[in-house]
C-alpha positions in Angstrom: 0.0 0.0 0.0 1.2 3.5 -1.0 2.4 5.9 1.9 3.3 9.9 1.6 7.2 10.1 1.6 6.3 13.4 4.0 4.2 14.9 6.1 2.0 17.2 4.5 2.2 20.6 6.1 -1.0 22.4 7.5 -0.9 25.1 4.9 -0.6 22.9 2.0 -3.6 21.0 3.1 -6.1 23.7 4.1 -5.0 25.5 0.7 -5.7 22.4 -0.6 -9.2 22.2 1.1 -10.0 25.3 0.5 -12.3 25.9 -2.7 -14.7 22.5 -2.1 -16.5 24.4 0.9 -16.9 28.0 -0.7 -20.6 28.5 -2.0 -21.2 30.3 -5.4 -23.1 33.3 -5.6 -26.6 33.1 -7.5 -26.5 35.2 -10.6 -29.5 37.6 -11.0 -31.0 38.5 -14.1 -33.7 41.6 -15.1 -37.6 40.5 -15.9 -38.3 41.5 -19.4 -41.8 42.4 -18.1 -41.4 44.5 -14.8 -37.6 44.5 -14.3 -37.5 43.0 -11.5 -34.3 41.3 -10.2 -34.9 37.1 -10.7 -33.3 33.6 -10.8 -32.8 33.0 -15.1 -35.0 29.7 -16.1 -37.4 30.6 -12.6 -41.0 32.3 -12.9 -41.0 35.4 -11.9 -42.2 36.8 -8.6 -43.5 39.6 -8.9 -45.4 39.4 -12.4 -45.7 35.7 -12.5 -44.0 35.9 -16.2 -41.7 33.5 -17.7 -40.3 34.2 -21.0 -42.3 36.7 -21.9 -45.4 34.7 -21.4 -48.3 34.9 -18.1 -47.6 31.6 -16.2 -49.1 32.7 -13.0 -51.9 35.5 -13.1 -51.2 37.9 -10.3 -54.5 40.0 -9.1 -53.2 43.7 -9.0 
């Protein structure tokens, strides 16, 4: 069975470690209806529009 030649320091390894835990930022894009901020490929919230077609009728 294979064994490391050296220690590893702690440095190395938490560099190492370091990019599987970070979390990546949602990207936002504009409605093409009300211009509201929204998740791309999601209906939005606040008109209830998804490529420029009603999905969800919102009483006003």
């Amino acid at each position: 069975m294979a064994v490391p030649k050296r220690r590893v320091s702690k440095a190395r390894r938490d560099k190492r470690r370091s990019s599987v835990w970070k979390l990546a930022v949602p990207n936002f894009s504009r409605c093409s209806q009300c211009g509201q901020l929204m998740v791309p490929h999601r209906v939005c919230k606040n008109c209830g529009f998804y490529k420029s077609r009603e999905v969800i009728s919102k009483e006003a």
